[in-house]
C-alpha positions, 0 to 999 in steps of 0.5 A: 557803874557806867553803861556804854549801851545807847539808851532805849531808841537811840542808835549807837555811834558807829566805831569810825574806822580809817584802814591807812594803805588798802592794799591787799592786807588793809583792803581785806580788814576794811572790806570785813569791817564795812560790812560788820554792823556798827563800823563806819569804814574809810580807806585812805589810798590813792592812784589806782586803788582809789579809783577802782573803790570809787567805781566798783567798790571795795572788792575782796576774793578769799578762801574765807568768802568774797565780798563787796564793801560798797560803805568803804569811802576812799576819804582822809582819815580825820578823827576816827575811833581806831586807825589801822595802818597796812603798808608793804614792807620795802624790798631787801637790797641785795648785798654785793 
């Protein structure tokens, strides 16, 4: 049988992770993931979400604790172990 441990000395390849749309949802998972050891995280956004991770970070306030994410890159997602998409669901039209 196969082990996935790293042998004696070597570190393990982080799990690379893409969050597609770091709004409020997928900015929560990646800040979490960021700063989980072994998780390399990157956040695939643009417009005002992209410049505030590159100043300030990827900055999460919750019932849960709050936290910084200084590791989550604002980068294309390319080839990465797991993707995970976040998108606002569209507004209901209004049916006349």
């Amino acid at each position: 049988m196969a082990s996935d441990a790293a042998p004696s000395g070597v570190e393990p390849e982080p799990y690379r992770v893409a969050v597609v749309g770091a709004g409020g949802v997928g900015g929560y998972y990646a800040a979490r993931l960021a700063n989980t050891p072994g998780f390399e995280v990157h956040c695939v956004c643009r417009g005002a979400t992209l410049e505030a991770i590159k100043l300030w970070g990827l900055r999460v306030t919750s019932i849960g604790g709050n936290t910084t994410a200084r590791h989550a890159t604002p980068l294309p997602a390319l080839a990465h172990t797991l993707c995970r998409l976040a998108w606002r669901a569209p507004r209901p039209t209004p049916r006349t």
